[in-house]
N, C-alpha and C positions, 0 to 999 in steps of 0.2 A: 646274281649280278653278271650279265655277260656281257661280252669283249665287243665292241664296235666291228663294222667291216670296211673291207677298203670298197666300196659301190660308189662313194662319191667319186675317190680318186679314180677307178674306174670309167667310171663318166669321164670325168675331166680328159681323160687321155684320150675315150672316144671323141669327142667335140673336137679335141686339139689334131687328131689325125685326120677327120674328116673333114673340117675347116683351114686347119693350117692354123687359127689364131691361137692368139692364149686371151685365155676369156674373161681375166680381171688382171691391173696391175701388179698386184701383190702374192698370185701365184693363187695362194688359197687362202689368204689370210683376211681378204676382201668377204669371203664369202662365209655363209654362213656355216659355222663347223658344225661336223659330229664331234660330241664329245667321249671319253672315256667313262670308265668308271670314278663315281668321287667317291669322295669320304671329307667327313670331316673334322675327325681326329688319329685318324694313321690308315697305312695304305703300304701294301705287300704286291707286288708284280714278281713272278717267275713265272719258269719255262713249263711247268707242271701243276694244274689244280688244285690235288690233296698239298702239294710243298705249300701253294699258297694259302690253304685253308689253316695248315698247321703253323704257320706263318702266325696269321690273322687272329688266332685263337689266344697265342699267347702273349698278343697286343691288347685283347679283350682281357684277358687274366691278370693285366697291370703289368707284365714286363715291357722292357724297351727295345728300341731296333736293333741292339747286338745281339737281347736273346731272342728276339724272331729272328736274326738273321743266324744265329745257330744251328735252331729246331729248324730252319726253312732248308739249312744246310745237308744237315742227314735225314729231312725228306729227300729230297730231290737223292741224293744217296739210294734210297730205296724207289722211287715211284718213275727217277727218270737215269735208267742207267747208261745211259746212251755215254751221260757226261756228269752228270753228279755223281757225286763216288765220295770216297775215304779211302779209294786208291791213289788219289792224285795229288792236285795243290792248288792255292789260289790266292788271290789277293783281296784285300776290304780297304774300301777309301772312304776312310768315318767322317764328320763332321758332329759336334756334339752340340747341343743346344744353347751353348755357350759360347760356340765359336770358335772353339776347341779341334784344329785338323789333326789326320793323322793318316799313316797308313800300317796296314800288316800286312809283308812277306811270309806266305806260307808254300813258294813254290820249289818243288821238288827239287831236288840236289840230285848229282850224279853219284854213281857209287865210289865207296874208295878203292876199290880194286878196276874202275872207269880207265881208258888213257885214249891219249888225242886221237890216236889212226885205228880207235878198238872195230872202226865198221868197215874197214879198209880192209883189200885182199894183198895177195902178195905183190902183184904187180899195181897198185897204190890206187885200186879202181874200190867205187863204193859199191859194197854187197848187198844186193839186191832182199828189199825188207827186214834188212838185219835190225834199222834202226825204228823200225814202226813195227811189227808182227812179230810178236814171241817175249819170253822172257827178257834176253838179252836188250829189248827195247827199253826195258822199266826202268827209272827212274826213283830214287827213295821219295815217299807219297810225304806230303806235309798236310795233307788236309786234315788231320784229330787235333794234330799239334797246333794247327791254328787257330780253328775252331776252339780249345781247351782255352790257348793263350786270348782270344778276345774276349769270351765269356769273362776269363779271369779280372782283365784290365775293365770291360767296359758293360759286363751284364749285371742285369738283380737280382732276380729269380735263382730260386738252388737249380744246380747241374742237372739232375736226375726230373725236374722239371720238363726241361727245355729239350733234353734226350729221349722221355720214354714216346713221346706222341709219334718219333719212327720209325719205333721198335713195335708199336703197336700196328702201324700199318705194315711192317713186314713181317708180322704176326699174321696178320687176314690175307696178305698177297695183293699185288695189285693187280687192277682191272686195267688190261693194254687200250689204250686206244687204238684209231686206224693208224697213225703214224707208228707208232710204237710197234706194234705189231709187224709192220713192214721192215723196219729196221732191225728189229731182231730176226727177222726171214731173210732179210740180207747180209748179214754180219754170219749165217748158219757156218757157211764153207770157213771162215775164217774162225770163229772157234772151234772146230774141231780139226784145223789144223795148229793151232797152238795151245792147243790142250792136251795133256796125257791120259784127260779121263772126259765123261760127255758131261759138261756141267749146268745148273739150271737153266740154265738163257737156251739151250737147244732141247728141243723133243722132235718124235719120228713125224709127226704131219707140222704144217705149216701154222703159226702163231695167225689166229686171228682176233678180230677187234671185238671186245668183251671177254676174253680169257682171261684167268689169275695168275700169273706171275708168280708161284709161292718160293717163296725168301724165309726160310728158316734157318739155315745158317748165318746168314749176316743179320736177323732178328738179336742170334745168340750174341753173333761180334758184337753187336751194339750194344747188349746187353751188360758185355765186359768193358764196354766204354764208358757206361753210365754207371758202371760201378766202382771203375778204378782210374775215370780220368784218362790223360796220357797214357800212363802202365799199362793200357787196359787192351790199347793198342803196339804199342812201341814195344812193350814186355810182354813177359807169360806166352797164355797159350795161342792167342791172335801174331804175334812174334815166328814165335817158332813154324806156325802154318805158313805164314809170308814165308819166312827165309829154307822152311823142305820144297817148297814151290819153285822156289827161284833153283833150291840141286837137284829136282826133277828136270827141270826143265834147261837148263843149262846160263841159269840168268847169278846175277855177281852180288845183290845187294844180299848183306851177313846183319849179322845180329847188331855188331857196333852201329855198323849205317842206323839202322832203326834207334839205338839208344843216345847216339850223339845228336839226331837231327835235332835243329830248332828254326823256329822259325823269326821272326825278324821286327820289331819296329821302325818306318822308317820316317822321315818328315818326308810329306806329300810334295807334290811340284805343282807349284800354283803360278796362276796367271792372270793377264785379263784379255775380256773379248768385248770391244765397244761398251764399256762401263762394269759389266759381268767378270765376278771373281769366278776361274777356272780351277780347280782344285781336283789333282788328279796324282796318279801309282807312277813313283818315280823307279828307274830301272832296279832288277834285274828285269823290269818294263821295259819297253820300248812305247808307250801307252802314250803315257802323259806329257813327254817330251815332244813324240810325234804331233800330236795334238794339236798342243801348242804352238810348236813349228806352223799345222795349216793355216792355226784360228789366225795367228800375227801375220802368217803372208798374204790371207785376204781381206785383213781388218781395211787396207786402204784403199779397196776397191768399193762401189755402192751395191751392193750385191742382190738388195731389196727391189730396186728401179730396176735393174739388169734383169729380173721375174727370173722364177725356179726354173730349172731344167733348161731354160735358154740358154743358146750356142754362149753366148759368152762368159755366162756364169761357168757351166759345164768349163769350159775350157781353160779357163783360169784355175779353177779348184785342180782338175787336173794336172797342170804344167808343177803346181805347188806338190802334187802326190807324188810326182816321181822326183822331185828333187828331195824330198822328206824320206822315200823309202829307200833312194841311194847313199844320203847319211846314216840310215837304221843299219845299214851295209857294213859301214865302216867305221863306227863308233859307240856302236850300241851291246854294252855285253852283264856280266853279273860283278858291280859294281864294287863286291869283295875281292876281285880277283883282277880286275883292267879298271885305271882311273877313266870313269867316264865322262867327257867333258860338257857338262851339262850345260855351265855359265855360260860359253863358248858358245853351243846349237841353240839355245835362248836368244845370245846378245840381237838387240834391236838391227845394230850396223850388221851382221852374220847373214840376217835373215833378208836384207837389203839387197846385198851383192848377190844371196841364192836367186833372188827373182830377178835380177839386173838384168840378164837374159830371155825376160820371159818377153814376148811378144804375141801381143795382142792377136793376130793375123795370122800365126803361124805356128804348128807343133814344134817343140823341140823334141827331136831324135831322140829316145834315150840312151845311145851308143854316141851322144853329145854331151850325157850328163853323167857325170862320177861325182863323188861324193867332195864338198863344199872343203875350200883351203881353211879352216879355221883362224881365229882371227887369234887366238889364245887358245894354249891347250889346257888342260885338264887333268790252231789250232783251231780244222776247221768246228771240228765237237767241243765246244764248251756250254758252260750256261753261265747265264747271268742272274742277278734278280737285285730289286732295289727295295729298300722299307725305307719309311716314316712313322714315328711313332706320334704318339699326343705330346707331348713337348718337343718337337722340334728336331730331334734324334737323327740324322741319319744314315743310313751304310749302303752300301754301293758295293755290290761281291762281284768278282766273278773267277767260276772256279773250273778245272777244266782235268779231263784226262787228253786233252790232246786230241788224236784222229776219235772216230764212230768207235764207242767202246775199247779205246786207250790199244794197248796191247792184243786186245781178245784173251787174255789170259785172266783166269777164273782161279782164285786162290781158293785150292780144294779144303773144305771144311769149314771155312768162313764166309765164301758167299759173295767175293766181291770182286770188282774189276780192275785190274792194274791198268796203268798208266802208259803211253808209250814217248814219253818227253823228250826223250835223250835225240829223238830228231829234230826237236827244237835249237841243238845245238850245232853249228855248225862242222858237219861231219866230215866233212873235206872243205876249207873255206875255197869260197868260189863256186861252189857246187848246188844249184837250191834242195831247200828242201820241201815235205808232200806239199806243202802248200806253194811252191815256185818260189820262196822267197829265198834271197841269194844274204849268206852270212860273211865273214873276215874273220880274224886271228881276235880280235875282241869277244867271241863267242865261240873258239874252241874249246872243245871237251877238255878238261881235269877233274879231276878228283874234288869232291866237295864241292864243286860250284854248279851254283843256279844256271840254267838254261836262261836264253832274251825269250820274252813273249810278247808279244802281240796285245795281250788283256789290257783293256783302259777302262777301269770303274772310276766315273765321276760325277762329283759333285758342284754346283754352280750358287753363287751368290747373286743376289742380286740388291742393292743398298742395305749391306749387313744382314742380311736376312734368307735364310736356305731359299732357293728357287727352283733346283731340278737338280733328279740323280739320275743319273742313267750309262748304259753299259749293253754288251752285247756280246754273243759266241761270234765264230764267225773266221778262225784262223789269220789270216793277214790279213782278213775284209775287216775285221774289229775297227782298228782303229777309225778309217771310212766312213764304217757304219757310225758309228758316234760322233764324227764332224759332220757329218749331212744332218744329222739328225738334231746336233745343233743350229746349225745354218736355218733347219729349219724354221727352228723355234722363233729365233732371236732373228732371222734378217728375211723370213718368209713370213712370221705370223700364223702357224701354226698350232694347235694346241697337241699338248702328247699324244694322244690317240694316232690324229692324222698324220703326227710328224716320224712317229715309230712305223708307222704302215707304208708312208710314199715310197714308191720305188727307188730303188738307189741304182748305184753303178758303180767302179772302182777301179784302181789304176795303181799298182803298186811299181813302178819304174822299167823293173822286167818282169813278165815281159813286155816289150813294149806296145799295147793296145788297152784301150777303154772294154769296161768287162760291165755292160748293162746290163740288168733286169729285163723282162719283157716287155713291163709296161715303162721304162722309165724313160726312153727317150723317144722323142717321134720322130717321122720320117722324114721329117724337116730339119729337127734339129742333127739327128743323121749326116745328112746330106751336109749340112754346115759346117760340122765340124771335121766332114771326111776332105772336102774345104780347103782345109786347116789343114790337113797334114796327118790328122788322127786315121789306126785302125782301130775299128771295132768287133769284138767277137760276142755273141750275147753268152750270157750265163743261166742256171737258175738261179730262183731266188736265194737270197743267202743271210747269212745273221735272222735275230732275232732280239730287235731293240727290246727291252723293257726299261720303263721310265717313269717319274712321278715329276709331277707339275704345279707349282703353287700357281691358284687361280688369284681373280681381284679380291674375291674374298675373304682368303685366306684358308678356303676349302684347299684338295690336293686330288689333283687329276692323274690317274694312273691308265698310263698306255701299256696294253699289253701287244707286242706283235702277232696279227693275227701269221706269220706263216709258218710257225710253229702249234703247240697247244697251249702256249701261253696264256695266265691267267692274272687278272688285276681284281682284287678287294680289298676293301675300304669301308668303314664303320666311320 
């Protein structure tokens, strides 16, 4: 079953440059689509083929979307290290066949020996890679412990099931792809500067495409997972490798971090978009708040008539991005430690006065826009991957170590890659961090508490009945990438495939300029919006949507993003 391309949309951008027009009113919705992969009773999209095979399998075997979304969990663990791990942490935003929402917190906590100004030098300046490169970057990893904890609440199948399928591919090693291979050629310098020893991910000649990968150390760790659960990790002798790792290396997370971690049930943060229940990861997210923030501030414009990528659609979505990422600024932190005020960034009248300023004809500054008076108080490597099962099941993950292989630190003996999160929090507030996003005193470092993140795995209703799940890596671009890709769907006419493929763009407040894809705007639209008052820088491409789609028939269309190796199957 292979992945669709983007050649239509391609097209489309050629005709639109060399013409000037746009060549139906509905953007693409008009025209005739490619479609994705179906299925007609469950359907797995991830970042990696084998994750999604082993996915797939265990949807064939009679289990449901929590244990494909398990076994898909610690493939990608083995097949795509880049960013699936059981070094890190992540979130799941379930919906059960009954109607039944939910979310799980499984993202990493700081240490207990962590403090506010731990990346600060004497004279109160931030140290250069302290809080991304090396031990000291690492964060306590929640991903077993989530993974254990969902299995337990929402899977069927035994443990040892849903765990051996990627133990057995880190048995045989995996086959790199061309991406794969490149990124482990470029991350070389930086393992073996944050490494005390040379660990698998590096050898003497250059990784190319069709090499093995051989993973027998983290075969074994996983081994000790699927046989002792949580302990298997948290305890014994997986424990004790993490925490000699961390006093080789000069990193803080001890024994108790590992034995106290837990991870979290939380009620989801749901909404609506033009009739569509939203259902999304409420903080120590910044996800599903933000989201929502865009979906309500463009609900009252026609967004459909206005056609994709035209200046005035662009520009509105926009003006909405940076008012949404200068509140993430100032309100958004880990929900155990700063009352965050949720009902407040929601309320209808809130979200009113944020766009009271927006004009039509003209950028606003973002050295014009700070964050909204309230009315009431209160990572760019990750992966995603969405499942459906045959009853209706569905989970929405998305799990992350943070930058391109987390930390670069290779916990010797077990095989696997730490995390680098702890720059997720705001290290000096005011200061951005790798990804440019600028933090506050709602998201500095303590002890035990969750970092904000970026992750928005969601779920979409449509007259009671599941409609779309979808989610994306993508560091600050996450959220972006899953409002566009809604917008797509629901006010373009899109089917998943093409709405996970269209080119995006993105704009998070600071700094201030529109950060397009290559194909995503034309020279017209350019020109209009530069107009306006906007600056533009282009970008690469960025994220990687995966998504599932209920058709009219009740089939389920799975978009995989082609600019990854994203993979969608469906039975």
């Amino acid at each position: 079953m292979k992945k669709t391309s983007l050649a239509p949309l391609l097209l489309l951008w050629l005709i639109w440059n060399l013409t000037g027009c746009k060549p139906t009113d509905k953007a693409t919705g008009s025209r005739e689509q490619e479609i994705g992969v179906t299925g007609k009773r469950g359907m797995v999209v991830s970042a990696h083929p084998e994750a999604s095979r082993i996915g797939l399998e265990i949807l064939q075997q009679g289990g449901n979307a929590y244990d494909a979304a398990v076994a898909t969990g610690f493939a990608l663990a083995v097949a795509y290290p880049v960013a699936g791990n059981i070094g890190g942490g992540g979130f799941l935003v379930y919906r059960k066949q009954d109607g039944e929402t939910g979310t799980l917190d499984y993202r990493e906590k700081a240490p207990k020996a962590a403090s506010r100004d731990m990346y600060l030098d004497a004279q109160g300046n931030v140290m250069q890679d302290a809080s991304t490169l090396g031990h000291l970057a690492v964060g306590v990893p929640g991903a077993v412990d989530g993974l254990v904890a969902m299995h337990q609440k929402l899977g069927s199948l035994p443990w040892a099931q849903v765990v051996q399928p990627a133990i057995d591919l880190a048995r045989q090693g995996v086959v790199l792809t061309e991406r794969e291979a490149r990124l482990l050629n470029q991350g070389r310098p930086d393992f073996l500067k944050a490494n005390k020893f040379t660990p698998h991910v590096v050898k003497d000649t250059p990784w190319q495409k069709g090499d093995v990968l051989p993973l027998p150390e983290l075969a074994r760790t996983l081994e000790r997972i699927r046989d002792k659960g949580r302990a298997g990790f948290y305890e014994g002798e997986t424990a004790d490798l993490l925490v000699k790792e961390m006093e080789r290396g000069g990193g803080i997370i001890s024994h108790q971090d590992l034995e106290e971690y837990q991870s979290v049930w939380r009620p989801a943060i749901t909404g609506t978009y033009r009739g569509y229940k939203v259902i999304s990861m409420p903080p120590p997210s910044s996800g599903g708040i933000a989201l929502l923030q865009l979906l309500k501030m463009v609900e009252p414009f026609n967004l459909s008539a206005w056609g994709w990528q035209q200046p005035k659609t662009v520009h509105l979505v926009v003006e909405a991005q940076r008012r949404v990422y200068a509140d993430r600024a100032a309100y958004l932190g880990d929900p155990d430690f700063f009352k965050v005020p949720v009902v407040s960034l929601l309320d209808p009248d809130y979200l009113k006065t944020r766009m009271a300023t927006f004009d039509m004809e003209q950028a606003t500054p973002s050295t014009q826009v700070q964050e909204g008076q309230l009315l009431a108080r209160e990572s760019d490597q990750t992966t995603h991957y969405s499942i459906v099962d045959q009853w209706g099941n569905a989970a929405s993950v998305t799990t992350t170590l943070n930058g391109n292989y987390g930390s670069k630190v290779v916990v010797e003996g077990a095989g696997f890659i730490l995390n680098n999160e702890m720059d997720d929090f705001s290290v000096k507030p005011g200061v951005p961090n790798m990804f440019g996003l600028i933090g506050g005193e709602a998201n500095a470092i303590a002890p035990g508490k969750r970092m904000l993140s970026s992750m928005t795995p969601t779920i979409l209703e449509k007259d009671g009945k599941l409609f779309m799940v979808v989610g994306t890596p993508g560091g600050s671009t996450i959220i972006t990438s899953v409002f566009q890709t809604i917008l797509n769907v629901v006010d373009h006419g899109m089917g998943m495939q093409q709405a996970v493929a269209a080119p995006r763009f993105h704009h998070q407040w600071l700094p201030d300029r529109i950060q397009p894809e290559a194909q995503a705007l034309s020279p017209q639209v350019r020109e209009a919006l530069q107009k306006k008052g906007h600056a533009l820088q282009d970008r690469a491409s960025y994220g990687a949507v995966d998504g599932i789609l209920r058709q009219k028939n009740g089939s389920w269309e799975g978009g995989a993003d082609p600019r990854g190796d994203d993979t969608a199957l469906g039975y």
